[in-house]
DSSP file (Angstrom, degrees, kcal/mol; ACC not computed):
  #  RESIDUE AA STRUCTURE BP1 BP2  ACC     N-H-->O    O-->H-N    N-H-->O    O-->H-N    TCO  KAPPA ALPHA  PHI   PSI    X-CA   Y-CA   Z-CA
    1    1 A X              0   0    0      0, 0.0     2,-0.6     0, 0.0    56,-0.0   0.000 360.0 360.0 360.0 123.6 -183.2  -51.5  144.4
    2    2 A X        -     0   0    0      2,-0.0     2,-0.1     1,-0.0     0, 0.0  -0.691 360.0-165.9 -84.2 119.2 -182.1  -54.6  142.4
    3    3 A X        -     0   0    0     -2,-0.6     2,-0.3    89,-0.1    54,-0.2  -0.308   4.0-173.7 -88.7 179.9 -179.5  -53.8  139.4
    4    4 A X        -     0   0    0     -2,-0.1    52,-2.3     2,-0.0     2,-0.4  -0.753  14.8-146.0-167.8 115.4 -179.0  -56.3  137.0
    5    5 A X  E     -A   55   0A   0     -2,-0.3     2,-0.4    50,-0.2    50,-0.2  -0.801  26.7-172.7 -88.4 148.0 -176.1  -55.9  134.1
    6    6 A X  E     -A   54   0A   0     48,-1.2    48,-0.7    -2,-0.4     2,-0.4  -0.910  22.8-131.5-140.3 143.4 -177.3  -57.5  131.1
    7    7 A X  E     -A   53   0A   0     -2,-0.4    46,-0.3    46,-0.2     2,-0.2  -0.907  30.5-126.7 -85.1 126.0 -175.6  -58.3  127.3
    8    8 A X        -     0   0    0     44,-2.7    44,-0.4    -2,-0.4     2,-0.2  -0.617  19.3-131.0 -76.2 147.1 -177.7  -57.2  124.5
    9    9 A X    >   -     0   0    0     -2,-0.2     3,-0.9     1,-0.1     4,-0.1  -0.622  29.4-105.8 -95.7 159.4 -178.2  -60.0  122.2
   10   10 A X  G >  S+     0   0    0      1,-0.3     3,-2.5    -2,-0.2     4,-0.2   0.910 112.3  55.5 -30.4 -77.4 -177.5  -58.9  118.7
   11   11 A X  G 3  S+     0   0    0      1,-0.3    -1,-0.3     2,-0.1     4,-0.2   0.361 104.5  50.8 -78.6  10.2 -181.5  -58.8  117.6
   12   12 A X  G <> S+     0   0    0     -3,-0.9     4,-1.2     2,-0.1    -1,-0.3   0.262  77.4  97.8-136.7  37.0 -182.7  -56.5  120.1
   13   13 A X  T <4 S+     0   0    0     -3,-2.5    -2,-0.1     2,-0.2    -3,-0.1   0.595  77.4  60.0 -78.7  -2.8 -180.4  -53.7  119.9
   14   14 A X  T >4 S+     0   0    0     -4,-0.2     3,-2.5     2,-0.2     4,-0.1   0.998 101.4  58.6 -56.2 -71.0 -182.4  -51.7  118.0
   15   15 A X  T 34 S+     0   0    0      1,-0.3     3,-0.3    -4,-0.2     4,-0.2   0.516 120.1  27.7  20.0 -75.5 -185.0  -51.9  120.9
   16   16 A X  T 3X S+     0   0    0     -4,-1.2     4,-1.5     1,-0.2    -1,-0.3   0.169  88.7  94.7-104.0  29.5 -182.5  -50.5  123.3
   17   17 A X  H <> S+     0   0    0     -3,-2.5     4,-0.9     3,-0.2    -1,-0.2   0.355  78.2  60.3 -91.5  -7.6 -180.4  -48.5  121.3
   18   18 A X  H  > S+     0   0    0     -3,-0.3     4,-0.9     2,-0.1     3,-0.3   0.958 116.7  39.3 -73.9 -71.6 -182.7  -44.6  122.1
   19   19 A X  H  4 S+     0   0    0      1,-0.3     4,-0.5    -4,-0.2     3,-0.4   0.791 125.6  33.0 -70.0 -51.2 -181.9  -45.2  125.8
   20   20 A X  H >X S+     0   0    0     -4,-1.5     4,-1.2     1,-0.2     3,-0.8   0.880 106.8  74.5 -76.8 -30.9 -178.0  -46.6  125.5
   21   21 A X  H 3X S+     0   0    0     -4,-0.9     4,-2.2    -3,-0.3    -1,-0.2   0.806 100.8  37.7 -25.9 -61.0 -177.3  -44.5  122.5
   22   22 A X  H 3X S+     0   0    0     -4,-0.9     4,-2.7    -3,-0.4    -1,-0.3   0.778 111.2  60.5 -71.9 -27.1 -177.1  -41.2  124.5
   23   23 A X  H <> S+     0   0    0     -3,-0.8     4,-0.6    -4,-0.5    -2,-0.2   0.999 113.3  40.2 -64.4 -71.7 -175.2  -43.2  127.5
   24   24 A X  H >X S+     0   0    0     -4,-1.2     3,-2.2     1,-0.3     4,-2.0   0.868 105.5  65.6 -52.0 -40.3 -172.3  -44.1  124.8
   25   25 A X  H >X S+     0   0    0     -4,-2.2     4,-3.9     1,-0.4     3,-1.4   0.959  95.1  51.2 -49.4 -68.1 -172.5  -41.1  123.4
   26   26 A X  H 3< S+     0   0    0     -4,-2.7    -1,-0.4     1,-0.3    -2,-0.2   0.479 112.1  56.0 -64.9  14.5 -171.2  -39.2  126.6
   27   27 A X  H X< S+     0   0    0     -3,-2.2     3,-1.0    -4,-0.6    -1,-0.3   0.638 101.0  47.7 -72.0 -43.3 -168.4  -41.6  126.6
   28   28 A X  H X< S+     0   0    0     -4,-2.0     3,-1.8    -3,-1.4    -2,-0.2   0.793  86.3  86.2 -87.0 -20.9 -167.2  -41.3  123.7
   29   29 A X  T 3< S+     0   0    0     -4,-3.9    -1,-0.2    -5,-0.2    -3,-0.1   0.762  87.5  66.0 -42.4 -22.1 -167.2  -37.3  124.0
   30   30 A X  T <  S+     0   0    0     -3,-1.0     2,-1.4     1,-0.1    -1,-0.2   0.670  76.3  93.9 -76.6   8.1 -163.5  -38.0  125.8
   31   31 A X    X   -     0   0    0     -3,-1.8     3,-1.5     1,-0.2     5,-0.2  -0.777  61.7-172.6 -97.2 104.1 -162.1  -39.2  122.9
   32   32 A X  T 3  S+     0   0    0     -2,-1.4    -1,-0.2     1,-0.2    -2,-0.0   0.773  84.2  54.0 -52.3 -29.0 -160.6  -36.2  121.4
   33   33 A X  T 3  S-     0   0    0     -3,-0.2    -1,-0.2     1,-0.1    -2,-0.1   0.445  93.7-144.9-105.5  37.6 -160.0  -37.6  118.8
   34   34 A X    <   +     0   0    0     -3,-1.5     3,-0.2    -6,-0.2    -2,-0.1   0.720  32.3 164.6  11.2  61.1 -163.2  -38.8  118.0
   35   35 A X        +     0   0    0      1,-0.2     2,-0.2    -7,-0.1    -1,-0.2   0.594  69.7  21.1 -72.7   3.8 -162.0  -42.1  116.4
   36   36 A X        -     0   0    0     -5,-0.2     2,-0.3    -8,-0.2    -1,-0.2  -0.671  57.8-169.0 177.2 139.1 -165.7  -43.2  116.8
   37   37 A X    >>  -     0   0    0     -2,-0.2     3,-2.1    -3,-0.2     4,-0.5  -0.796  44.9 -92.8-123.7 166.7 -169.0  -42.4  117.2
   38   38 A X  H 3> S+     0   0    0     -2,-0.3     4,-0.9     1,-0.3   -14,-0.1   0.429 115.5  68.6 -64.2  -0.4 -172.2  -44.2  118.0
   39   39 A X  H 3> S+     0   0    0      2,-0.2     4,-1.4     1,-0.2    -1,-0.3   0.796 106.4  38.5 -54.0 -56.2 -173.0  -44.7  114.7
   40   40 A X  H <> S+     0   0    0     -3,-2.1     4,-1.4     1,-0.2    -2,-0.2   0.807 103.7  61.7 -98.6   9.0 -170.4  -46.8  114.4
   41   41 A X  H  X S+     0   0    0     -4,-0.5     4,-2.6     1,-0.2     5,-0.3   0.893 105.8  51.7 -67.6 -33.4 -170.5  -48.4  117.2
   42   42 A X  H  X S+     0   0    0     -4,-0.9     4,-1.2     1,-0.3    -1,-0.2   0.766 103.2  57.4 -58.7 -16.1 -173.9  -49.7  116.3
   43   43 A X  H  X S+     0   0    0     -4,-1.4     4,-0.8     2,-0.2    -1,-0.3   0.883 110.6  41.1 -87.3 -29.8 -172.8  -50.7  113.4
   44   44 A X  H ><>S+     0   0    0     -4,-1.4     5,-1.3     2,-0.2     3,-1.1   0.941 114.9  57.8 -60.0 -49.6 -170.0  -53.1  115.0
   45   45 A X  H 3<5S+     0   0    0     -4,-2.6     3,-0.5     1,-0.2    -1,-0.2   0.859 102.3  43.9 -10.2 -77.6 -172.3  -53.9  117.2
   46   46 A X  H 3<5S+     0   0    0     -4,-1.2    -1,-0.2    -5,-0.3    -2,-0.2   0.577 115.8  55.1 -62.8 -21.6 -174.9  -55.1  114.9
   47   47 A X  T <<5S-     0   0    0     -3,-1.1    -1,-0.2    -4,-0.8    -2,-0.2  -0.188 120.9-106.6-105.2  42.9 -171.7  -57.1  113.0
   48   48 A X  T   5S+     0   0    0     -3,-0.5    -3,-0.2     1,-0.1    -2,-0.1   0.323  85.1 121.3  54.8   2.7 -170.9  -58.6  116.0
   49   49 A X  S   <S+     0   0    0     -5,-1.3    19,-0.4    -2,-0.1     2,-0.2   0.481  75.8  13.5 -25.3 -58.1 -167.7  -56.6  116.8
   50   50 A X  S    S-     0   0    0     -6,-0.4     2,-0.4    -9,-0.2    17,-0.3  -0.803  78.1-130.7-140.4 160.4 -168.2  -55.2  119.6
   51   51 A X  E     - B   0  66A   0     15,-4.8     2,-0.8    -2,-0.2    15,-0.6  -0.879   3.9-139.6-117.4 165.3 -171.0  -55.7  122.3
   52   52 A X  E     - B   0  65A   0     -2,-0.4   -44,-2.7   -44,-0.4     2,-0.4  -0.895  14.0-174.0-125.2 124.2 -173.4  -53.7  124.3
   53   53 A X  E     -AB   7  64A   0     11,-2.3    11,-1.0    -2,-0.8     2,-0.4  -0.852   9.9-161.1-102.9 137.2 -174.1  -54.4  128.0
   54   54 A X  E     -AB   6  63A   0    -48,-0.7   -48,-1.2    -2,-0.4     2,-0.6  -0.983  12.2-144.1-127.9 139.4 -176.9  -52.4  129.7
   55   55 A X  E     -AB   5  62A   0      7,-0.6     6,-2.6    -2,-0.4     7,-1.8  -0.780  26.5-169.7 -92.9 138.0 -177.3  -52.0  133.4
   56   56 A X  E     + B   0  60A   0    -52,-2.3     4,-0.2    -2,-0.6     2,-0.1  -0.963  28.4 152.7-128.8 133.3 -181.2  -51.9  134.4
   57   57 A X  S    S-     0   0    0      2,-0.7     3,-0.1    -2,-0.4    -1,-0.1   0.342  91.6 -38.3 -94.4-103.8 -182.8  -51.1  137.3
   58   58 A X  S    S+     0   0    0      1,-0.2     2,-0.3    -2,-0.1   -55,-0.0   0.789 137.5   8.1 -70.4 -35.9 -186.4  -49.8  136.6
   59   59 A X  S    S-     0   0    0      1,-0.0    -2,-0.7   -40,-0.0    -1,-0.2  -0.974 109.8 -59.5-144.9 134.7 -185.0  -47.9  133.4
   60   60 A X  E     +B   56   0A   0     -2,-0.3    -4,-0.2     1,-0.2     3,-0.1  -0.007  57.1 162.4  12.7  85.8 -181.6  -47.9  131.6
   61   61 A X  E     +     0   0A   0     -6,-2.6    24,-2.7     1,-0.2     2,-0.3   0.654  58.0  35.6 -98.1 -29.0 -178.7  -46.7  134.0
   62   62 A X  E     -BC  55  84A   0     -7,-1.8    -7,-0.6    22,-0.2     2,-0.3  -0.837  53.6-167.7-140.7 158.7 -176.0  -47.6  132.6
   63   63 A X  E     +BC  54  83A   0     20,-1.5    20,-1.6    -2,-0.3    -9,-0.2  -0.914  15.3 165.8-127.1 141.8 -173.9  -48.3  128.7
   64   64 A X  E     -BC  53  82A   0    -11,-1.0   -11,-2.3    -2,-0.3     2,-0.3  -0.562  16.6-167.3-149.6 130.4 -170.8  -50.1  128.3
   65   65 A X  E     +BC  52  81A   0     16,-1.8    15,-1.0   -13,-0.2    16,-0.8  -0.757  15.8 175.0 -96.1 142.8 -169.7  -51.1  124.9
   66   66 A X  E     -BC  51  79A   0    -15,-0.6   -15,-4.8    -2,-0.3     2,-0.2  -0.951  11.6-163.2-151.7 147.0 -166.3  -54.1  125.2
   67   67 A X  E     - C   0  78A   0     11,-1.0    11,-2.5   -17,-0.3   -17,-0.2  -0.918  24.9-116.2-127.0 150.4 -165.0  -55.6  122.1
   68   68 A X  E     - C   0  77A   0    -19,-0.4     2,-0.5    -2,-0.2     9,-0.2  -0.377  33.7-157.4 -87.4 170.6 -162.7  -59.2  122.3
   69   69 A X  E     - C   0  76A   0      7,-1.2     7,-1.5    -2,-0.1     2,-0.5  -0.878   6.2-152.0-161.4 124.9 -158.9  -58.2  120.9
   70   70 A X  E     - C   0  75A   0     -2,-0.5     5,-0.3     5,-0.2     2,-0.2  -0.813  18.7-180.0 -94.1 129.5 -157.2  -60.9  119.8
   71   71 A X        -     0   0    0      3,-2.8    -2,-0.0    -2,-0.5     0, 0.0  -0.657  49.9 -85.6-120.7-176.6 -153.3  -60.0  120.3
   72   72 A X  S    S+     0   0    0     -2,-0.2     3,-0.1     1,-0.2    -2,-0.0   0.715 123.9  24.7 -88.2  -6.1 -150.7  -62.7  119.2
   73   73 A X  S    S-     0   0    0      1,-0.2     2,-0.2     0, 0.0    -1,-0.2   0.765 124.7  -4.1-123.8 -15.8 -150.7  -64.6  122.4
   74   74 A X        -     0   0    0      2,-0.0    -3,-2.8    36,-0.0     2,-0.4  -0.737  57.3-110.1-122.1-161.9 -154.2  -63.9  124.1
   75   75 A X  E     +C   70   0A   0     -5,-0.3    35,-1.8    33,-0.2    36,-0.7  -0.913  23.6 173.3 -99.0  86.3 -157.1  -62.4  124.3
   76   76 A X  E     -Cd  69 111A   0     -7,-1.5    -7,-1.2    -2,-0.4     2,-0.4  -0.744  27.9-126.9-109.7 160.4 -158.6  -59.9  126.3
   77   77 A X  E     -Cd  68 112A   0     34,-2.0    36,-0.6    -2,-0.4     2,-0.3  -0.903  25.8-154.5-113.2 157.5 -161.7  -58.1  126.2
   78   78 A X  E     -Cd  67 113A   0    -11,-2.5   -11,-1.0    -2,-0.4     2,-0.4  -0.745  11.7-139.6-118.3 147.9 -161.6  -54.1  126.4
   79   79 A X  E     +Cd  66 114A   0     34,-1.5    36,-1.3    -2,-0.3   -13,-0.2  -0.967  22.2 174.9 -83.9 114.8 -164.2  -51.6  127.6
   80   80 A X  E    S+     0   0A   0    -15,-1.0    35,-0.6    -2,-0.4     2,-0.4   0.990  72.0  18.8 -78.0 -72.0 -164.1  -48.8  125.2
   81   81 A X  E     +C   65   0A   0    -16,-0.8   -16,-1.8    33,-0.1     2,-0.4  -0.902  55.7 170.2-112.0 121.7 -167.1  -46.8  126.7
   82   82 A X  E     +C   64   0A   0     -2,-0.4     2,-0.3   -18,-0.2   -18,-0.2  -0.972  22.4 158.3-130.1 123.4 -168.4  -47.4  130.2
   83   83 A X  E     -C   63   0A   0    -20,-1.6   -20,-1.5    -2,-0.4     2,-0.5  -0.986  22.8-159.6-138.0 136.8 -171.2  -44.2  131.0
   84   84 A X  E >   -C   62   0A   0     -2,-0.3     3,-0.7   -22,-0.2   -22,-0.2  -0.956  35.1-111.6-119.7 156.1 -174.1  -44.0  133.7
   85   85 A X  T 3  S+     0   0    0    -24,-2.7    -1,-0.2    -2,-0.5   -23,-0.1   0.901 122.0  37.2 -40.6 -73.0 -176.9  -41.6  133.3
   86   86 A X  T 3  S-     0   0    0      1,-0.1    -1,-0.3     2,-0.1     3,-0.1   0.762 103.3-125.6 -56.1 -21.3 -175.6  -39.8  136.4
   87   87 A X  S <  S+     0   0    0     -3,-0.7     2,-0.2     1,-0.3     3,-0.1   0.545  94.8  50.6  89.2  12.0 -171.3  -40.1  135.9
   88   88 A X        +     0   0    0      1,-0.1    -1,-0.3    -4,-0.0    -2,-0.1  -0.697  50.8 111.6-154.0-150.8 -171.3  -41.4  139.1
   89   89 A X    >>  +     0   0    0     -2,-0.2     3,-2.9    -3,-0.1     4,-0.8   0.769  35.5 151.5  99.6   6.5 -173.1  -44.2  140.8
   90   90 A X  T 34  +     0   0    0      1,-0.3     4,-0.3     2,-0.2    -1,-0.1   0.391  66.7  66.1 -86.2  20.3 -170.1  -46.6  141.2
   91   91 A X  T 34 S+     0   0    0      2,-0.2    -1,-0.3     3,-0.1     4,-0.2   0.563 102.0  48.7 -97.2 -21.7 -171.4  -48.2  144.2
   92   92 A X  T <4 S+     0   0    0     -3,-2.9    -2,-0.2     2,-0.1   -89,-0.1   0.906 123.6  29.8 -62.4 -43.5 -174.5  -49.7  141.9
   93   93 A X  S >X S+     0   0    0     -4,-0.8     3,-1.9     2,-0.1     4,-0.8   0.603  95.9  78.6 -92.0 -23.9 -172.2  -51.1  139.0
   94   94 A X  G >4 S+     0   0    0      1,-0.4     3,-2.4    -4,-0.3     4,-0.2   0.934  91.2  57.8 -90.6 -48.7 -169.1  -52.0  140.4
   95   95 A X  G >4 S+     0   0    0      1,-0.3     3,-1.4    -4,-0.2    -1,-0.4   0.696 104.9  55.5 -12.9 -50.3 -170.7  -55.4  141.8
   96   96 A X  G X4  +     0   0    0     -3,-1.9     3,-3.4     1,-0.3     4,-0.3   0.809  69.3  92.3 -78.1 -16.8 -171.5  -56.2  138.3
   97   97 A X  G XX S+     0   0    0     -3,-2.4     4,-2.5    -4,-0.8     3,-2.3   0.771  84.4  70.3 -43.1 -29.4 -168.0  -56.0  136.6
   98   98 A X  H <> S+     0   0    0     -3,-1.4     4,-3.0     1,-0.3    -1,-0.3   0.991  92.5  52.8 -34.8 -57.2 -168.1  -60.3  137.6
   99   99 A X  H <4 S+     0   0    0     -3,-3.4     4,-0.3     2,-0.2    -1,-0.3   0.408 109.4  48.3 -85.0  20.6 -170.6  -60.9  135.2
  100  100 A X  H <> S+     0   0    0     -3,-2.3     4,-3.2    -4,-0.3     5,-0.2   0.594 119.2  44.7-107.0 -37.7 -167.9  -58.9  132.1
  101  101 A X  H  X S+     0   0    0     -4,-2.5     4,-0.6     2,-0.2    -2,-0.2   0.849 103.4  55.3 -68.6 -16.9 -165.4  -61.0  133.4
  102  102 A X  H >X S+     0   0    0     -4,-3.0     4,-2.6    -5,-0.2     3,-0.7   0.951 114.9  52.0 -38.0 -57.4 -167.6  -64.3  133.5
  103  103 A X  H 3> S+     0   0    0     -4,-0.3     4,-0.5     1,-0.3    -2,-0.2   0.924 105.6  46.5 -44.5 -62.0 -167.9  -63.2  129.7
  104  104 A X  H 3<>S+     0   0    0     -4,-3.2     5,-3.5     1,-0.2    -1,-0.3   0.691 110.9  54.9 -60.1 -11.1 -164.1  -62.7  128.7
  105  105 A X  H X<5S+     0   0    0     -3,-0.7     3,-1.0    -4,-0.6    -1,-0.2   0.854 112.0  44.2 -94.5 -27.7 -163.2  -66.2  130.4
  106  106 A X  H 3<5S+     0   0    0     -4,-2.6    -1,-0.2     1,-0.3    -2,-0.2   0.681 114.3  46.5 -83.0   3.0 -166.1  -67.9  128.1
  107  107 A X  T 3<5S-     0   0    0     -4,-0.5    -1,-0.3   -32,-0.1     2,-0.1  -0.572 127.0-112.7-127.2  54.6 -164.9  -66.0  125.0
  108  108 A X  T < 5 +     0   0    0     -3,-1.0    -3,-0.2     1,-0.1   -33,-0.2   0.306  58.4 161.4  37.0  25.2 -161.3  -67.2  126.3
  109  109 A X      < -     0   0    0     -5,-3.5   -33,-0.3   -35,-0.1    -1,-0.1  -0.234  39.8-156.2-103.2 169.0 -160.0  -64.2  127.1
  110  110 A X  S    S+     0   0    0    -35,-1.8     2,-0.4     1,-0.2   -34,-0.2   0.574  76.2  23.1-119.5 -12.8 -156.9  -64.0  129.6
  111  111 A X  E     -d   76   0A   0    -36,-0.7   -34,-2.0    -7,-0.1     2,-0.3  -0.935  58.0-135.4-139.3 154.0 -157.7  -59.9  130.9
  112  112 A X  E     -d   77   0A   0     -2,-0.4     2,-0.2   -36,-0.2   -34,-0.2  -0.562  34.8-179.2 -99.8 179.0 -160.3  -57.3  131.2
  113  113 A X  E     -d   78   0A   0    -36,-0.6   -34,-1.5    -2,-0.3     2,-0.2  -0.781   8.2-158.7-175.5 122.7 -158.9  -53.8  129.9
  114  114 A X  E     -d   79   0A   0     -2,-0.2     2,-0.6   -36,-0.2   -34,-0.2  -0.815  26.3-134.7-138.4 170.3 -160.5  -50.6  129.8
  115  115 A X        +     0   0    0    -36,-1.3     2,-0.3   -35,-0.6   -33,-0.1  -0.915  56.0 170.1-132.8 120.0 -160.1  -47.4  127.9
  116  116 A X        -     0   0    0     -2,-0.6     5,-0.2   -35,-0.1   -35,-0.0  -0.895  36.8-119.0-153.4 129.1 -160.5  -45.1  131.3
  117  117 A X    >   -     0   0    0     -2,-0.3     3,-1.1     3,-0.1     4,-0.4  -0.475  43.1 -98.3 -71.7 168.8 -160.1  -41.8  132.4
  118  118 A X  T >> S+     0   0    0      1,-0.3     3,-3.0     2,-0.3     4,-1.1   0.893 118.4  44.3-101.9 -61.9 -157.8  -41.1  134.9
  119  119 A X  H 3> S+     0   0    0      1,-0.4     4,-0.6     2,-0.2    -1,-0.3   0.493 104.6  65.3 -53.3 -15.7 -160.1  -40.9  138.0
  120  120 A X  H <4 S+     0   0    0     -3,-1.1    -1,-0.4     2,-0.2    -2,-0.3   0.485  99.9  55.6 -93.0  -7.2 -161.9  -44.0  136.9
  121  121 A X  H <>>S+     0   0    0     -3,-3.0     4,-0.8    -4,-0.4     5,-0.6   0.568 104.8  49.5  16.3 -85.9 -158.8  -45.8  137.4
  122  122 A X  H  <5S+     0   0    0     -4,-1.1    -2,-0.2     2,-0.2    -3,-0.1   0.875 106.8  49.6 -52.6 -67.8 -158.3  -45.0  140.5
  123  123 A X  T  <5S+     0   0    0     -4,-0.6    -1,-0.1     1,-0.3    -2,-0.1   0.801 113.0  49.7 -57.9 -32.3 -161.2  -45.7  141.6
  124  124 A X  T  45S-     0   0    0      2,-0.1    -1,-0.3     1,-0.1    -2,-0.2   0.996  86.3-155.7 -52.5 -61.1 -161.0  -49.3  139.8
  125  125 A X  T  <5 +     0   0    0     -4,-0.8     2,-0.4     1,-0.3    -3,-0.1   0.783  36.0 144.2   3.5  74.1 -157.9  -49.9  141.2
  126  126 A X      < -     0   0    0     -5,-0.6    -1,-0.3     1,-0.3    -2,-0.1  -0.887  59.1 -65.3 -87.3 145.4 -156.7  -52.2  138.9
  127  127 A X        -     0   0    0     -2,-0.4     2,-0.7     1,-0.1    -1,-0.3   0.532  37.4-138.1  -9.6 139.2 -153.3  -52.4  137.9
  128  128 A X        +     0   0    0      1,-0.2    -1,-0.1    -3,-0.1     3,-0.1  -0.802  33.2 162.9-112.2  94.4 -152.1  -49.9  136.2
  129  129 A X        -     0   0    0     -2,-0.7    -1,-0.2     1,-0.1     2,-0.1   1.000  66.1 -22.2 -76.0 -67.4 -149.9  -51.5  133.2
  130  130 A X        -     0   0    0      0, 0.0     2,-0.3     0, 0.0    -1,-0.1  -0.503  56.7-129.8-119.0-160.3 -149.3  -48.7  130.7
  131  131 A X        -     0   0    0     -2,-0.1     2,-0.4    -3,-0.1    -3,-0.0  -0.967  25.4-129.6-135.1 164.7 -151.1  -45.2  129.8
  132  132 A X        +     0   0    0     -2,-0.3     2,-0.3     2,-0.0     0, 0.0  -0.869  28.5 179.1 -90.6 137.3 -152.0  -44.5  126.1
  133  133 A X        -     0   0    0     -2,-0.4     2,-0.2     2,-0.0    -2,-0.1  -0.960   2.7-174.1-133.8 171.4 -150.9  -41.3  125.0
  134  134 A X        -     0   0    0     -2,-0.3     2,-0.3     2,-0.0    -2,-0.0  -0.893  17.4-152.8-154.6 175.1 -151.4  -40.1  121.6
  135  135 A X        -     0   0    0     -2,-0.2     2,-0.5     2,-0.0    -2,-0.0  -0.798  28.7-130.3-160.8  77.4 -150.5  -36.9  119.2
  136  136 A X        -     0   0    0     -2,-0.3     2,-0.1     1,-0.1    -2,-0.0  -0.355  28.7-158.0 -59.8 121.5 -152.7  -36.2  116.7
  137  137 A X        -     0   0    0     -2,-0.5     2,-0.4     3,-0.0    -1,-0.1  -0.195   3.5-145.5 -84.6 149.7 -150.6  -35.9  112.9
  138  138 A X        -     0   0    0     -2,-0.1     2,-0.5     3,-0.0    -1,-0.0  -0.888  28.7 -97.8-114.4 170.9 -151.6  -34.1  109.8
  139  139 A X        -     0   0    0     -2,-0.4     2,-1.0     3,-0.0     3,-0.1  -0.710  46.8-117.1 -77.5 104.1 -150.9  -35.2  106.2
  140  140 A X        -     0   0    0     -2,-0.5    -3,-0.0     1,-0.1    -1,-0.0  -0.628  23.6-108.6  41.1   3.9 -148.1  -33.3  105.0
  141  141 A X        -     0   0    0     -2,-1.0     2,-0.5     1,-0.1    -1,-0.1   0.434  31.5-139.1 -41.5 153.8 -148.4  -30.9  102.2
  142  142 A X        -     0   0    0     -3,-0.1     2,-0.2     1,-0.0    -1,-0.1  -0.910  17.4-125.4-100.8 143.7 -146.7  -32.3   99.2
  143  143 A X        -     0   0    0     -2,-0.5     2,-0.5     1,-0.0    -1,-0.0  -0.393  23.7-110.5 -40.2 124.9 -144.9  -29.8   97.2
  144  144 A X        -     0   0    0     -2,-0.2     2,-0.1     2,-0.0    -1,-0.0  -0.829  27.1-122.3 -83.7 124.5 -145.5  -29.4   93.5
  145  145 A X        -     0   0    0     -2,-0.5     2,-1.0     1,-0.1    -1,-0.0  -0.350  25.7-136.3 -54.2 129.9 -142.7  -30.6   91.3
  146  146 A X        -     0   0    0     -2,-0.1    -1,-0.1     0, 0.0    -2,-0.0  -0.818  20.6-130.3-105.8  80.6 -142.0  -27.4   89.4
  147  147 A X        -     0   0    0     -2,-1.0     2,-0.4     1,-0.1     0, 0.0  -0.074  20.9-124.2 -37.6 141.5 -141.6  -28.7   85.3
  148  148 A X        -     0   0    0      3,-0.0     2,-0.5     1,-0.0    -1,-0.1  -0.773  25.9-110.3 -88.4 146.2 -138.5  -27.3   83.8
  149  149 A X        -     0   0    0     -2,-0.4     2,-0.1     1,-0.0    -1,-0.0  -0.579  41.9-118.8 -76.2 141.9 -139.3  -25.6   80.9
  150  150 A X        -     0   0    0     -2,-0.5     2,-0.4     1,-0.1    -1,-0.0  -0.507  29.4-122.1 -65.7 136.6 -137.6  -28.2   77.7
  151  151 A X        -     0   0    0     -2,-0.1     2,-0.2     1,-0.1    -1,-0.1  -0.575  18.7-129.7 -75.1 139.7 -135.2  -26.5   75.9
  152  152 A X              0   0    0     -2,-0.4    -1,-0.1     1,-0.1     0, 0.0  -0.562 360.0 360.0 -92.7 160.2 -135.7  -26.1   72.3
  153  153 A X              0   0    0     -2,-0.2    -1,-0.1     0, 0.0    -2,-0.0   0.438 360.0 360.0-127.6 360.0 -132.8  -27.1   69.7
């Protein structure tokens, strides 16, 4: 069976956006803290933000949404969400990961980077630079200032 990773161009991601939709989707369910859903990736998407790559055999295997991130002395591009219909399968894809670095070197980029759970990692083995961790905060209550009553004279 021949795979094929592919970039969706801008004007046909409506087109494939029933089949990859659900593919992001179950990526972005590890983000507890659901800082985005596939609403909005589609809408970065569609403003040119972010991209969407789909892997095809016969049908839609595979999602991975990567956006460029300019930092103050390079560039890399990140994978936010990488999902295949089964969760597994990483002896079809891994071949293709060339053609997302082919990409970052023509959009100047100096790294790939991925947003990866722990066991997908591993399994990479790429370098391991840092890990993210994160602590979601709340707001505070503010107090209410308690007026003194004005004295009368």
């Amino acid at each position: 069976m021949t795979t094929q990773l592919l970039l969706v161009k801008i004007e046909d991601v409506q087109d494939v956006w029933p089949k990859a939709r659900p593919l992001i989707e179950k990526a972005l369910a590890y983000d507890y803290l659901g800082s985005m859903t596939s609403t909005d990736a589609l809408r970065l998407i569609l403003n040119g933000r972010q991209q969407l790559w789909i892997g095809v055999d016969t049908d839609i295997f595979l999602s991975i949404l990567t956006e460029i991130v300019h930092y103050p002395k390079n560039k890399v591009l990140r994978i936010i969400a990488f999902s295949t219909v089964t969760g597994h399968d990483m002896d079809i894809w891994y071949h293709h990961l060339n053609i997302l670095e082919e990409f970052a070197l023509t959009c100047e980029c100096t790294a790939l980077e991925a947003w990866a759970r722990k066991g997908l990692a591993e399994k990479l083995k790429w370098e391991h630079k840092y890990a993210v961790i994160s602590k979601p905060i709340k707001p505070r209550q503010q107090r209410k200032r308690r007026r003194r009553p004005k004295k009368h004279e």
